[in-house]
N, CA, C and O of each residue as an XYZ file, in Angstrom:
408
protein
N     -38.782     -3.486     13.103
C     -37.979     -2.300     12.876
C     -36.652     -2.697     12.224
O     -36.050     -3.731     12.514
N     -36.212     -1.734     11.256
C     -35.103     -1.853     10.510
C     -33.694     -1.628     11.758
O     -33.756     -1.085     12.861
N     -32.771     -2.125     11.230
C     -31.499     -1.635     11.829
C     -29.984     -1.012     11.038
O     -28.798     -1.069     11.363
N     -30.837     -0.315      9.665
C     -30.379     -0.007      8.915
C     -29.613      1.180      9.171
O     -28.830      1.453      8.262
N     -29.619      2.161     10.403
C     -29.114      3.073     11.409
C     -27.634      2.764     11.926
O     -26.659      3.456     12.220
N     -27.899      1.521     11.902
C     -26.291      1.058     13.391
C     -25.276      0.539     11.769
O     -24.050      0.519     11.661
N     -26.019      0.281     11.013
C     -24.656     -0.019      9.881
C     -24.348      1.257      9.133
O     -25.288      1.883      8.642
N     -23.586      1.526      9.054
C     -22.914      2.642      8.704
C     -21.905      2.411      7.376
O     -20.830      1.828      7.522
N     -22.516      3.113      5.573
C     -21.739      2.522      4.301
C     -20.640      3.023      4.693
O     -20.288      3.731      5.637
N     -19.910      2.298      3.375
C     -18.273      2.699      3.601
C     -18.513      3.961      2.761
O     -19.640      4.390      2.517
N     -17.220      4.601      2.279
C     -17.078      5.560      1.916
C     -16.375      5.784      0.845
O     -15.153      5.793      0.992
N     -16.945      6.027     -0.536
C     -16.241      5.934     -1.442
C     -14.990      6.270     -1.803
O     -14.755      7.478     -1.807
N     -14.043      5.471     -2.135
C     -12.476      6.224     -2.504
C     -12.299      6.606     -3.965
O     -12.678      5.876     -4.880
N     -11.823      7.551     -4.109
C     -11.933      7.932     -5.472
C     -10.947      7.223     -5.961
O     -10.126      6.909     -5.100
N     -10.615      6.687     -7.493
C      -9.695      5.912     -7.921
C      -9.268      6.866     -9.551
O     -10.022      7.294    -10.425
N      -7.758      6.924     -9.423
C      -7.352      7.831    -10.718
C      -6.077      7.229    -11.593
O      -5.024      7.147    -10.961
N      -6.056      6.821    -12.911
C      -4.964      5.813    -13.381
C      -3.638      6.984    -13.646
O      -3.652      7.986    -14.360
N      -2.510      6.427    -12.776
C      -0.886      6.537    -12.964
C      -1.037      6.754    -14.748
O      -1.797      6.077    -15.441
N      -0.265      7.688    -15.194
C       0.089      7.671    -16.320
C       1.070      7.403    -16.941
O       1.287      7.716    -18.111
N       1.981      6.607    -16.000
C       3.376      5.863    -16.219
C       3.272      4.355    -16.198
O       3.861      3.570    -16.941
N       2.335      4.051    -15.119
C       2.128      2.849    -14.860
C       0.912      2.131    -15.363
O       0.819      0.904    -15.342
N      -0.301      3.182    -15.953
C      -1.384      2.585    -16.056
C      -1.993      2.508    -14.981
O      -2.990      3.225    -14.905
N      -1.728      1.835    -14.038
C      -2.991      1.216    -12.915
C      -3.754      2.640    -12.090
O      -3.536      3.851    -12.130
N      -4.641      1.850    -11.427
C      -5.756      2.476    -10.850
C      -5.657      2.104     -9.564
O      -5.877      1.050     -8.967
N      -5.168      3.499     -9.159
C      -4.737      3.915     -7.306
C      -5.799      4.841     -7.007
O      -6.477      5.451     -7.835
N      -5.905      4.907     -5.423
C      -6.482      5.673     -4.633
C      -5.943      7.194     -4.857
O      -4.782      7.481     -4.563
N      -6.735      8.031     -5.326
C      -6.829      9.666     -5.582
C      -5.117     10.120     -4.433
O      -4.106     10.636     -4.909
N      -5.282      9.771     -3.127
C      -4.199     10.269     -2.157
C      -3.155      9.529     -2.637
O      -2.115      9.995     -2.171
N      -2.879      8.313     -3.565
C      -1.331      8.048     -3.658
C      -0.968      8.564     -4.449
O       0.247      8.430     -4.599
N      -1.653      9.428     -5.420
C      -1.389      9.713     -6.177
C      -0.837     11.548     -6.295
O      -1.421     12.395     -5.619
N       0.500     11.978     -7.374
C       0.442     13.374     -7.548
C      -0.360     13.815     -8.339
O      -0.444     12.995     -9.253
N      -1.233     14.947     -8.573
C      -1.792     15.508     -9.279
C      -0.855     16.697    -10.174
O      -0.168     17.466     -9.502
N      -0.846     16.804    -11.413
C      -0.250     17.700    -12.463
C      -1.691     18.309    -12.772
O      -2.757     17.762    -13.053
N      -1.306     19.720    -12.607
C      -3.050     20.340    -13.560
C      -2.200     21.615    -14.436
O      -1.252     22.357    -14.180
N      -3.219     21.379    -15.722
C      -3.111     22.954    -16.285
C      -4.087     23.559    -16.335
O      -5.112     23.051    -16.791
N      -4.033     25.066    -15.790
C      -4.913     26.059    -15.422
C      -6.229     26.314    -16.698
O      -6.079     25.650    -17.725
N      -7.388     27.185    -16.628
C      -7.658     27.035    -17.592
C      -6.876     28.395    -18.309
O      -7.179     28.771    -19.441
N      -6.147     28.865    -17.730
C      -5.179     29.951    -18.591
C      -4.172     29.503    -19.219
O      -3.676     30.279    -20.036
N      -3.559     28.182    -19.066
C      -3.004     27.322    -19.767
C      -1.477     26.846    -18.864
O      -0.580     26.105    -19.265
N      -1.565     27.404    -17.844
C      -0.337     27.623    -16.531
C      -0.309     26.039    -16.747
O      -1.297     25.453    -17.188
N       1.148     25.227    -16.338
C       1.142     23.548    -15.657
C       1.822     23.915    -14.436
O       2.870     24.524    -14.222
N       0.977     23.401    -13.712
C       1.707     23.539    -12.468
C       1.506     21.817    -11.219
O       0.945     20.910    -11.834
N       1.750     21.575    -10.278
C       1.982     20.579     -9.578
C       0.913     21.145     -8.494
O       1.029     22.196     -7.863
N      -0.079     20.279     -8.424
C      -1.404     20.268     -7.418
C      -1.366     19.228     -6.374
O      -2.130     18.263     -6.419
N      -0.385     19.417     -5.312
C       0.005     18.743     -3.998
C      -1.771     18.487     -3.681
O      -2.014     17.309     -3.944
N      -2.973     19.183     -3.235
C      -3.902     19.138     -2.732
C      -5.387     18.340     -3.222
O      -6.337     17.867     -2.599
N      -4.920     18.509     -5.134
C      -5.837     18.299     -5.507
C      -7.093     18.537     -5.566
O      -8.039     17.766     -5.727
N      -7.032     20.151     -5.365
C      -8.286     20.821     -5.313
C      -8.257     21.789     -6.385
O      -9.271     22.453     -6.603
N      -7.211     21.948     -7.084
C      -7.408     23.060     -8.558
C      -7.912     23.072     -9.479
O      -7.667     22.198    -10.311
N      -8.845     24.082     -9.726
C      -9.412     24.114    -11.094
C      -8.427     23.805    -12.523
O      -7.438     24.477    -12.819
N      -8.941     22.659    -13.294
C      -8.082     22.755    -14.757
C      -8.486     21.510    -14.994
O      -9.346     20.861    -14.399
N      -7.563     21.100    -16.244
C      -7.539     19.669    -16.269
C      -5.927     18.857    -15.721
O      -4.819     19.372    -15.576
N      -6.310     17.638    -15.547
C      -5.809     17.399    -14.237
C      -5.123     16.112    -14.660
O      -5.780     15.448    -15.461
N      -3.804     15.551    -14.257
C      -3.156     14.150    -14.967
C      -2.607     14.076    -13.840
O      -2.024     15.044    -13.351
N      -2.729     12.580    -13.068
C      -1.619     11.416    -12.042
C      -0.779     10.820    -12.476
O      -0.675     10.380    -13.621
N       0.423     10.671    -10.997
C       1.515      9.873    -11.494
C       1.595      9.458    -10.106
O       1.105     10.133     -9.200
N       2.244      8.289     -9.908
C       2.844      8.027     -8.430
C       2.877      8.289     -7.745
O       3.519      9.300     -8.031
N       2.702      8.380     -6.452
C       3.728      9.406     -5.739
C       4.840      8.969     -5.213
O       5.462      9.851     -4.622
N       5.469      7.610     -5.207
C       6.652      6.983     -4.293
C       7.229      6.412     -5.968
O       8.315      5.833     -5.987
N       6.719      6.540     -6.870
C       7.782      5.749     -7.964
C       8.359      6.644     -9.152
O       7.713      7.179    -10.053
N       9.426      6.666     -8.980
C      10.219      7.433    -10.084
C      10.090      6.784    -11.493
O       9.903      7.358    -12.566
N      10.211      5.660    -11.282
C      10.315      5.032    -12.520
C       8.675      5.299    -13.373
O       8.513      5.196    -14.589
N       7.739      5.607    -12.491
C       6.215      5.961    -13.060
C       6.370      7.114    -13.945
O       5.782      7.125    -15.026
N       7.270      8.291    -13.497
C       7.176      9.268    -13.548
C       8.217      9.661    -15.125
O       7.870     10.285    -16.128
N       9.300      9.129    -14.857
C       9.936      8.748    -16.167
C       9.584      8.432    -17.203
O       9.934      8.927    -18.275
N       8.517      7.185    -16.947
C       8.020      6.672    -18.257
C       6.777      7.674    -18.441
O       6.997      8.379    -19.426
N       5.744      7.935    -17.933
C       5.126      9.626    -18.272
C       5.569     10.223    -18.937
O       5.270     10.394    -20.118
N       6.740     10.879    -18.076
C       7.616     11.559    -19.538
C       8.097     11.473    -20.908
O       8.115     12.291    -21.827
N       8.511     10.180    -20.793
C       9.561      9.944    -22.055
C       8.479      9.486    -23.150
O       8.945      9.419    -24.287
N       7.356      9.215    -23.042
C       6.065      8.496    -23.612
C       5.231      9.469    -23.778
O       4.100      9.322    -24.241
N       5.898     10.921    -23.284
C       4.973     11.971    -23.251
C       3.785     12.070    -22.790
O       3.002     12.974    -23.083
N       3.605     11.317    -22.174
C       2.164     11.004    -21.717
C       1.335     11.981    -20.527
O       0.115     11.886    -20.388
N       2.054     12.788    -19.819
C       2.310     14.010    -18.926
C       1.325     15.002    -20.340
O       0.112     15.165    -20.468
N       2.685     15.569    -21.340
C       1.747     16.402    -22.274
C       0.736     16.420    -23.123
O       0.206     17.409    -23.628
N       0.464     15.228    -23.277
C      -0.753     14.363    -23.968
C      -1.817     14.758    -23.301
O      -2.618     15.607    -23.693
N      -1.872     13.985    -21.987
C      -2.883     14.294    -20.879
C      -3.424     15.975    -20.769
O      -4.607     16.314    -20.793
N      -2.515     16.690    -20.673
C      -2.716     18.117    -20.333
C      -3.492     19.016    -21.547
O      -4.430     19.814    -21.539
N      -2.562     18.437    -22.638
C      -2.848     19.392    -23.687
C      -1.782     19.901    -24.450
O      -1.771     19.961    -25.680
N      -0.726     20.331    -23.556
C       0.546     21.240    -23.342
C       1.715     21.106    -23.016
O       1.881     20.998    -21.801
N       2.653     21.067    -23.670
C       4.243     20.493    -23.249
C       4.332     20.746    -21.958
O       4.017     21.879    -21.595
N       4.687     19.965    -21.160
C       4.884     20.325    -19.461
C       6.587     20.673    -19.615
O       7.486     19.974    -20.082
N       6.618     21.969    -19.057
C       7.956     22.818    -19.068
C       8.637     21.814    -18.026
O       8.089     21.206    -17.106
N      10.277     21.800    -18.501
C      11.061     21.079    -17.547
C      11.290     21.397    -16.583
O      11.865     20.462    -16.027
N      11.160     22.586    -15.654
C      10.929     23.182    -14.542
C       9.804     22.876    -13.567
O       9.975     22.924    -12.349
N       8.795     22.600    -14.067
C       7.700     21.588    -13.713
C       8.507     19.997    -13.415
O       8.702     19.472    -12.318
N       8.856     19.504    -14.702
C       9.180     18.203    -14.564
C      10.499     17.631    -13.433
O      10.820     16.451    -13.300
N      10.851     18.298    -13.018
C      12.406     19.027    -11.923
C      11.779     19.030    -10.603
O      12.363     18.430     -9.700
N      10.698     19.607    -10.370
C       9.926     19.613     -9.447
C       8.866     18.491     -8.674
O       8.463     18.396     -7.514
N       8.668     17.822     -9.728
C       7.779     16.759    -10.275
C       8.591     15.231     -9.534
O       7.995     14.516     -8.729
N       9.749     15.014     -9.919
C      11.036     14.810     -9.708
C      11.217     14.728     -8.323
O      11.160     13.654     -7.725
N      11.428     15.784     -7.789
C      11.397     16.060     -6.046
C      10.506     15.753     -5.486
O      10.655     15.239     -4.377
N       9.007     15.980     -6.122
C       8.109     15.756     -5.238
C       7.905     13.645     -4.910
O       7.778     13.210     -3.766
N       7.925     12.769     -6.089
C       8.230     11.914     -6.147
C       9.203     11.085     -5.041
O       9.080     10.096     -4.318
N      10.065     11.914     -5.296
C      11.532     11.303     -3.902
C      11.140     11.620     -2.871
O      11.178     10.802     -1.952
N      10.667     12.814     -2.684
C       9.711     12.825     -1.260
C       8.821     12.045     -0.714
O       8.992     11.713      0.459
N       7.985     11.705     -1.242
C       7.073     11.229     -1.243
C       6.953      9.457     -1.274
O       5.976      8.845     -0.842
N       8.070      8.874     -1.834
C       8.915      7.819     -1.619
C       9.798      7.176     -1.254
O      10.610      7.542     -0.404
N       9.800      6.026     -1.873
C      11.917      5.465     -1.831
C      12.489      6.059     -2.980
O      13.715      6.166     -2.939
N      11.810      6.552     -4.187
C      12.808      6.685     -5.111
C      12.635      5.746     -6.376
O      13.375      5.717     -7.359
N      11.374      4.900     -6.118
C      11.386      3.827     -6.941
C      10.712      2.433     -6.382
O      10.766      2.185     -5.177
N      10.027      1.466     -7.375
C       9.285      0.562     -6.790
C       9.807     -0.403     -7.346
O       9.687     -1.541     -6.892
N      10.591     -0.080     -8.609
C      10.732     -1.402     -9.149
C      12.529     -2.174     -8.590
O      12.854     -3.306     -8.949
């Protein structure tokens, strides 16, 4: 008899690349940016919204900066991400961190 019962697989983690940093983090360290398919950008704390969908950090400012300034935020989306978004974006980051990794 097998005992293929008592081992139990692991569980896949989803992995999504920083668009400031490049690298490839776990789906939860990460913020999610989505734009709707009505064309809305908005900040997806949950990561359950329909659209298309771009990561950044969540503890590094400096990720989030270079996103920006590299445009790489509106690239991803489609759509200039309004600075009211990016303000927010901003906060959620410092929350969510120190403020910075490097």
């Amino acid at each position: 008899m097998s005992e293929t019962s008592a081992v139990k697989p692991q569980k896949k983690i989803p992995m999504r690349q920083c668009l400031g940093c490049r690298e490839m983090k776990p789906k939860r360290e990460l913020i999610r940016v989505v734009r709707s398919p009505e064309g809305a950008v908005s900040i997806d704390l949950r990561g359950k919204a329909s659209g298309r969908g771009a990561y950044v950090c969540g503890g590094s400012a400096a990720c989030l900066k270079r996103a920006v300034k590299s445009r790489a935020l509106s690239r991803a989306l489609g759509v200039p991400v309004p600075d009211e978004i990016t303000a927010r974006l901003e906060a959620e980051v410092l929350k969510a961190g120190d403020g910075g990794d490097e």
